[in-house]
MARZA-843523 format. One line per field, with one value per residue (C-alpha): x, y, z. Coordinates in Angstrom, 2 decimals, padded with zeros to 5 digits. Each point is the difference from the previous one (the first is absolute). Layout:
<recs>
X = (X | ...) $
Y = (Y | ...) $
Z = (Z | ...) $
</recs>
This chain:
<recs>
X = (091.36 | -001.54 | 001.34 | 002.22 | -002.24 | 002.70 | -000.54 | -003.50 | -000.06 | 002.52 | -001.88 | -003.38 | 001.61 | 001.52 | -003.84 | -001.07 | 001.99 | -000.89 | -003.77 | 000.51 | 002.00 | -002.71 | 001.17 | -001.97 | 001.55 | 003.12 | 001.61 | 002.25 | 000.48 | 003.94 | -000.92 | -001.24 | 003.85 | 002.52 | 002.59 | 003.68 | 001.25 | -000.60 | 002.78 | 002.86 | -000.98 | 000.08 | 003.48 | 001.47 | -001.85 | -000.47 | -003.21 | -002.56 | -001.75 | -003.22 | -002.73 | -001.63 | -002.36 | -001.29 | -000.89 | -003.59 | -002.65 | 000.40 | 002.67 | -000.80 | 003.38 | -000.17 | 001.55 | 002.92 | -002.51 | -003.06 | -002.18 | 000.17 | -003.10 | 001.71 | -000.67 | 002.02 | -000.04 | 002.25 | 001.95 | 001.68 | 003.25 | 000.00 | 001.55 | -000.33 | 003.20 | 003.40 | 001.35 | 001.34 | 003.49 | 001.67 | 000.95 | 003.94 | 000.13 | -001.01 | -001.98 | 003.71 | 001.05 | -002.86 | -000.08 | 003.56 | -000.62 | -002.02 | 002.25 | -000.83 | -002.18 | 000.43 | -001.30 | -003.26 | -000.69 | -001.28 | 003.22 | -000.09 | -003.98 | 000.48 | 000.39 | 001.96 | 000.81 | -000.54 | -003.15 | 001.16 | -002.35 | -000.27 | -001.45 | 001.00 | 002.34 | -002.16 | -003.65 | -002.46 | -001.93 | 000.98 | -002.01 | 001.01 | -000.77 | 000.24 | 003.03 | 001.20 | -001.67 | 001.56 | 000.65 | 001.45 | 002.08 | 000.85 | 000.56 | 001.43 | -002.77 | -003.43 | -003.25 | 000.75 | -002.77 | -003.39 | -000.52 | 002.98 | -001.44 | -003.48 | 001.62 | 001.67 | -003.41 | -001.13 | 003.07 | -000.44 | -003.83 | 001.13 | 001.63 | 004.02 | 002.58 | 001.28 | 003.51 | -001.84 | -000.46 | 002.01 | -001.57 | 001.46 | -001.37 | 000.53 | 002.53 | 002.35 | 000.27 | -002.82 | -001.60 | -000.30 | -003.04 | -000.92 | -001.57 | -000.17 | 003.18 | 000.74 | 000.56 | 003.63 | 000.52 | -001.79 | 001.52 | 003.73 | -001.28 | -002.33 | 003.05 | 000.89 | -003.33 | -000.17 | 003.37 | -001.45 | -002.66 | 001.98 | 002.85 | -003.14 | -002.24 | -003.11 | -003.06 | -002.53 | 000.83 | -002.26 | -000.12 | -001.59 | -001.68 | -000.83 | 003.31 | 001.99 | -002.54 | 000.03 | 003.80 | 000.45 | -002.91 | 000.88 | -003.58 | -002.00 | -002.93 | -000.64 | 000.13 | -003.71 | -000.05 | 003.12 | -000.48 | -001.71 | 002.06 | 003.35 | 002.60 | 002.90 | 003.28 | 003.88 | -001.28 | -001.96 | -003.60 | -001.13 | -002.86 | -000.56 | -001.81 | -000.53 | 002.93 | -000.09 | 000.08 | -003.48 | -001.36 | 000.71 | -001.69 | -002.62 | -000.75 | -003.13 | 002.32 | 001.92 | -002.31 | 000.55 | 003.72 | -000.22 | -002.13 | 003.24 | 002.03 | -001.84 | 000.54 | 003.74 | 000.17 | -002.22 | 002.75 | 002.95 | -001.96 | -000.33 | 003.90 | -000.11 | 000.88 | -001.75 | -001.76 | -002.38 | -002.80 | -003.57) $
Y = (102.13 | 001.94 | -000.98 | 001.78 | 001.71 | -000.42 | -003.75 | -000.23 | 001.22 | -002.22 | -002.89 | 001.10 | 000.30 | -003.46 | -001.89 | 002.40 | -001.69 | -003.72 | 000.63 | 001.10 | -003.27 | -002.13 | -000.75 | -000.96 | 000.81 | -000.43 | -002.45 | 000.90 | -003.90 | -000.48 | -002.65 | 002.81 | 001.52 | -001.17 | -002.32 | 002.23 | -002.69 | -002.78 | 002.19 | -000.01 | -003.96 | -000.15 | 001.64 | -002.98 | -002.92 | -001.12 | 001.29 | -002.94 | 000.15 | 000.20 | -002.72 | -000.13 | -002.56 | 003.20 | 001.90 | 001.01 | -002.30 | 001.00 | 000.72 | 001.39 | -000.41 | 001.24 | -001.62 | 002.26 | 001.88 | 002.02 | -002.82 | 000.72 | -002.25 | -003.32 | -000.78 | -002.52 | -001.95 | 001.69 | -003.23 | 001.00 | 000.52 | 002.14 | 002.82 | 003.17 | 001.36 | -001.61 | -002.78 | 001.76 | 000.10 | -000.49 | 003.17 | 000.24 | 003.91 | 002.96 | 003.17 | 002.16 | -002.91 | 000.83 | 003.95 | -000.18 | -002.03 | 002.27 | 003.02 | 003.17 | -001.97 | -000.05 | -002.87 | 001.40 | 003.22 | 001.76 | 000.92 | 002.85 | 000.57 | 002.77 | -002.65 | 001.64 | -002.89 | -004.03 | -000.44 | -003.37 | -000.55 | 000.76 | -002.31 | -002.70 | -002.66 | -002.78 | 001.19 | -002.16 | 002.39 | 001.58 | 002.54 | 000.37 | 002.83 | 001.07 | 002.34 | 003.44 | 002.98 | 003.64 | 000.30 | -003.68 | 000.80 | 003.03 | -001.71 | -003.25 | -001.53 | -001.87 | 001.26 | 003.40 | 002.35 | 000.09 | -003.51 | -001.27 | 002.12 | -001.83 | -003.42 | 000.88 | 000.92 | -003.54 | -001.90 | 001.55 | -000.55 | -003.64 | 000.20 | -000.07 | 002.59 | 000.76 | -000.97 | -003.26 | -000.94 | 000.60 | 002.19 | -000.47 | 001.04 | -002.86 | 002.38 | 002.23 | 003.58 | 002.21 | -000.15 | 003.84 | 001.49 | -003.26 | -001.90 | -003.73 | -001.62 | -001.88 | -003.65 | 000.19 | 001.95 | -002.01 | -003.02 | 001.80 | 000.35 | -002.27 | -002.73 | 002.69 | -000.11 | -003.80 | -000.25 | 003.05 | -002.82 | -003.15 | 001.83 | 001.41 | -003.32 | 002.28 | -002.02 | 002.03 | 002.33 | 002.51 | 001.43 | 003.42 | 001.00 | -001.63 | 000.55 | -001.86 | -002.88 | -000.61 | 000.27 | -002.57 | -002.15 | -000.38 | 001.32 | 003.07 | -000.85 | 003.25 | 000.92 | 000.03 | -004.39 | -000.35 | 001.49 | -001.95 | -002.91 | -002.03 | -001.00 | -002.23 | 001.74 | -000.72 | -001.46 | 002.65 | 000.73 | 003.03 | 002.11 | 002.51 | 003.17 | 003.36 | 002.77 | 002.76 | 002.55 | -001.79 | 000.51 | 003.31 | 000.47 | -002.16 | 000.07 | -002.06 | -002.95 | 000.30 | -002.76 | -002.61 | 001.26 | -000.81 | -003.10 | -001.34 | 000.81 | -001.44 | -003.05 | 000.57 | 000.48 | -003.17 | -001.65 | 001.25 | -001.05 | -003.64 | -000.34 | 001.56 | 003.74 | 002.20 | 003.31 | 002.21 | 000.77 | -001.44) $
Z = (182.16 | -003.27 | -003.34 | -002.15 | -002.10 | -003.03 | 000.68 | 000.32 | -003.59 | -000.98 | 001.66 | -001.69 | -003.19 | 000.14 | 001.20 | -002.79 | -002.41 | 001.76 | -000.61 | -003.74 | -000.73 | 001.73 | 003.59 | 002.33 | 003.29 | 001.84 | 002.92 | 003.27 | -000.05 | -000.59 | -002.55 | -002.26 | 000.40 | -002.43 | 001.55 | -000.07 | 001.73 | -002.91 | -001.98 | 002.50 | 000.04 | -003.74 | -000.12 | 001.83 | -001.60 | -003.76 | -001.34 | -000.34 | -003.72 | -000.85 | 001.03 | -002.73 | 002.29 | 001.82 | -003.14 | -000.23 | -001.22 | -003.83 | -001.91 | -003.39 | -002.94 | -003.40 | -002.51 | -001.81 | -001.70 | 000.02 | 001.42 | 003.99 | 000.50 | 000.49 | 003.44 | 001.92 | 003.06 | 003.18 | 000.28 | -003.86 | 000.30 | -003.55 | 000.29 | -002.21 | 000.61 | -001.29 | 002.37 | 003.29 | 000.37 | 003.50 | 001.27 | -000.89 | 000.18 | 002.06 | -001.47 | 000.23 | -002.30 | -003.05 | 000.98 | -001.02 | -003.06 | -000.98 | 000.39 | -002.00 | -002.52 | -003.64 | -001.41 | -001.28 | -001.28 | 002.48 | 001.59 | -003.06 | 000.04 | 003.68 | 002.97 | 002.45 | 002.16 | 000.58 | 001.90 | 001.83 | 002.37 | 003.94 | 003.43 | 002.09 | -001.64 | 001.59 | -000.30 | -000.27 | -002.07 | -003.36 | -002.33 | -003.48 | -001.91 | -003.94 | -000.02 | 001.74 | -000.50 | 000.37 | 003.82 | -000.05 | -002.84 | 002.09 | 003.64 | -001.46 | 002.45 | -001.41 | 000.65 | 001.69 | -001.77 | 000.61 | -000.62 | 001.85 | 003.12 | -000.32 | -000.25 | 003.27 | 001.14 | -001.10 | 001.61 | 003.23 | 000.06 | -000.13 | 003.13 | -001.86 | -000.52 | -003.43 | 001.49 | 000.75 | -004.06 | -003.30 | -002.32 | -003.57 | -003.86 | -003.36 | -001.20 | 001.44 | -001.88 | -000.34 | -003.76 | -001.80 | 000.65 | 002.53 | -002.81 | 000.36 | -000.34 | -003.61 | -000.39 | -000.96 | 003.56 | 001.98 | -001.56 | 001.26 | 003.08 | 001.61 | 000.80 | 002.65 | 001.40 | -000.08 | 001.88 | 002.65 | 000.97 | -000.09 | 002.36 | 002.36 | -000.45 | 001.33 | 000.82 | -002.11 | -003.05 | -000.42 | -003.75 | -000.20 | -002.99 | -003.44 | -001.27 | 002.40 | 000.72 | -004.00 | 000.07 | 002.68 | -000.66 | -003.98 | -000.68 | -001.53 | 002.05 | 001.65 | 003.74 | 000.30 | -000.89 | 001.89 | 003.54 | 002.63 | -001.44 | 001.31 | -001.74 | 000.94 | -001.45 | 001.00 | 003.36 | 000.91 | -000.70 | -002.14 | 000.38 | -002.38 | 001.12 | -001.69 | 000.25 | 002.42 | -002.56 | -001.48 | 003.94 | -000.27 | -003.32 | 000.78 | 003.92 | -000.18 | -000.74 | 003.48 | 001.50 | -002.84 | 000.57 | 003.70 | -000.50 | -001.61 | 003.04 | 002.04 | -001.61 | -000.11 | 003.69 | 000.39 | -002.48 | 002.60 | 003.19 | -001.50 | 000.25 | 003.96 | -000.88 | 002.77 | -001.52 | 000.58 | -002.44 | -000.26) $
</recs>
């Protein structure tokens, strides 16, 4: 039966876009297929934490400071992030604690809306990003412009849905002119953030771009020292990786970008989560 020819562009486009982030071929093996079923199972049981026993063979923890070259052993039970709280709330709980923000001043700097955050209230993955831009502030959604459409790209290349993650920024209301968010706003906000993670308890946090990794991480080590690195952080384990919007800048980077998700998606399969990807 001949192919669509509307698909077979679409399908060309997408091994296109495989080969340009560094992929090396793909599987029919049902392994390779993420495992819907694990979430309808998840729903009825209490999600197990983190092993930190099946964490990859080096663990690398800066200090609360620039110096992000203390390495540590992986059976450290340091944690960067502030103790982890038992999850006592839902994400409707903070979205409405949140309400129409005005506790910093960017509620009278232009945002048009709260930019909560969007995905599955029990992924196991999470990206963090710096802040909305214009079409989040826009949509209410985060990452829906260009770069939001190239980390679906990315998601989907590792076998996952973007309903299958949560996709959340440090702080919640787009800065004027997108510049980097201050410390007094970021200070405001980032609780919000914290209690997104300890209500989804994700496996792996991925931070995406210098300004979040330095945000989360307590560092000003830039993205370039910190990628191709794990941290342990609020149970999870962080990888920072360079933002979309950098990719997009910068397209030679894609494969270091990819190199990192690989190693995220080797993080998930180490705690039994079926995906595709190479």
């Amino acid at each position: 039966m001949p192919i669509d020819p509307h698909l077979r562009a679409q399908l060309e486009a997408h091994l296109e876009f495989f080969t340009e982030l560094g992929a090396e071929g793909t599987s029919r093996d049902a392994a390779w297929r993420f495992d819907a079923g694990r979430r309808a199972r998840a729903e009825e049981a209490p999600r197990p934490r983190v092993d930190e026993a099946a964490a990859p063979t080096r663990v690398d923890v800066p200090a609360r400071s620039t110096d992000v070259d203390v390495a540590l052993p992986t059976t450290t039970l340091f944690d960067v992030g502030d103790a982890v709280r038992p999850p006592r709330e839902t994400l409707e709980d903070i979205r409405g604690d949140i309400g129409d923000c005005t506790r910093c001043k960017l509620c009278g700097l232009g945002r048009s809306q709260i930019v909560f955050g969007v995905g599955s209230p029990i992924a196991d993955l999470m990206f963090v990003g710096e802040a909305p831009g214009y079409e989040e502030d826009v949509q209410g959604i985060p990452f829906v412009g260009r770069a939001g459409q190239l980390l679906t790209k990315i998601i989907e290349a590792m076998g996952m849905r973007r309903e299958d993650v949560y996709i959340a920024n440090v702080i919640k209301c787009r800065p004027p002119e997108n510049r980097n968010p201050e410390a007094d706003e970021v200070g405001t906000c980032e609780p919000f953030l914290f209690r997104q993670i300890d209500v989804i308890q994700p496996k792996v946090i991925v931070a995406l771009g210098t300004f979040a990794a330095q945000c989360l991480l307590k560092t000003s080590a830039p993205i370039s020292k910190l990628r191709g690195r794990v941290f342990p952080y609020r149970g999870a384990k962080l990888v920072p990786t360079f933002h979309p919007a950098y990719l997009l800048r910068s397209p030679d980077k894609k494969r270091d970008c990819w190199e990192d998700m690989k190693g995220v998606m080797a993080l998930l399969r180490s705690h039994g989560i079926l995906l595709s990807g190479s």
